[in-house]
C-alpha positions in Angstrom: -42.3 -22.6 22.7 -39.6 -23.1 25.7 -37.3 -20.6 26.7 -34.5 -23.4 25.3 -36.2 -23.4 21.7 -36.4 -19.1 22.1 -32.6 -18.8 23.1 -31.4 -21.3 20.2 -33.7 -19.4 18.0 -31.8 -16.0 19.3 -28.7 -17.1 18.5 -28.8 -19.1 14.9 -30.4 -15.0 14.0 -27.5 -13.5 15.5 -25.1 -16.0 14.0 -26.7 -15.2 11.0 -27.0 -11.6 11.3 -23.3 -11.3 12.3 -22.5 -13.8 8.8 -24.1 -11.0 6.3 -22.5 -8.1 8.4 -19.0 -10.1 7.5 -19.2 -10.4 4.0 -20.6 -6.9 3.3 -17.7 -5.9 4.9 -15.7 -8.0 3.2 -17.4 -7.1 -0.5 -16.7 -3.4 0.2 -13.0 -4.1 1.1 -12.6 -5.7 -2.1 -14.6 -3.9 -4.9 -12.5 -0.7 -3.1 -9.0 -2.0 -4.2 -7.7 -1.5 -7.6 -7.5 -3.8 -10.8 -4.5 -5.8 -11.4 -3.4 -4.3 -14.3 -1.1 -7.6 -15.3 -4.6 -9.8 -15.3 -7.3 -7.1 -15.4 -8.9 -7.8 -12.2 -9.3 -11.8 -13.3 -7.0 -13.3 -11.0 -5.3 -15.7 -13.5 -2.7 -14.9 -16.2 -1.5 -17.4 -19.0 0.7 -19.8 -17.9 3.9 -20.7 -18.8 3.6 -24.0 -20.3 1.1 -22.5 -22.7 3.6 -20.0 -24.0 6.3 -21.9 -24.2 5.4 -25.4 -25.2 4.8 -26.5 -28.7 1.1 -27.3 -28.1 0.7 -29.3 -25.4 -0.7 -28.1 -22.4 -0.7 -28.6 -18.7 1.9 -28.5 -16.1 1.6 -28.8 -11.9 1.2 -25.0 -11.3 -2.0 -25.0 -14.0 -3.3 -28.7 -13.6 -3.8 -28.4 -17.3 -5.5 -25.6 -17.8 -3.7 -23.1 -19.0 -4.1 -20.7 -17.0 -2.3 -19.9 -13.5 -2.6 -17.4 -10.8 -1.1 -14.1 -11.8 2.1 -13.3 -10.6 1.3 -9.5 -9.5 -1.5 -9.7 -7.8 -1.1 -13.4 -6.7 -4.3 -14.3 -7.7 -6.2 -11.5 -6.1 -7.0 -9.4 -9.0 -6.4 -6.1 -6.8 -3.3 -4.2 -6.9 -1.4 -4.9 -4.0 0.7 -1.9 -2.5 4.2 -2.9 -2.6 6.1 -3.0 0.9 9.2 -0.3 1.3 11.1 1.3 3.9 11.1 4.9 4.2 14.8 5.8 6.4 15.3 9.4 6.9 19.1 10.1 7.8 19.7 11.4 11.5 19.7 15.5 11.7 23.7 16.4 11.2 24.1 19.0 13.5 27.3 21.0 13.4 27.9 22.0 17.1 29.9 24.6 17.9 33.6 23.8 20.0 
């Protein structure tokens, strides 16, 4: 083999190598995060129409299946943390005159 073939060779294995490292990652990040408690960890709730209608299902946000992404999670199916801002009031110092 030619040093071309080797260094193609070289790099699909890295490429490859580098693709499993990724979605271990990736597969750790999520398994770590905690269940939705709205879907359970699914990812989908029941949608609206299906509550709602009088047996007829399917709408735009389903595409008629019934189901929808959950609202808490947004589709996820880990709890997300929910953004806030801490403020702590400036010191009041009472200086003497």
């Amino acid at each position: 083999m030619g040093p071309l073939v080797l260094t193609q060779l070289a790099t699909g294995f890295g490429v490859l190598a580098g693709a499993l490292i990724v979605k271990q990652v990736i597969d750790e990040n999520t398994t770590m995060g905690s269940r939705c408690s709205t879907c359970n960890g699914s990812g989908r709730s029941t949608c609206l129409c299906k509550r709602w209608s009088d047996g007829d299902i399917g709408c735009r946000t389903c595409a008629g299946s019934g189901r929808m992404a959950c609202s808490s999670c947004g589709g996820t199916g880990t709890g997300r943390p929910i953004p806030f801002r801490i403020s702590v009031p400036p010191p009041n110092y009472n200086r003497p005159s």
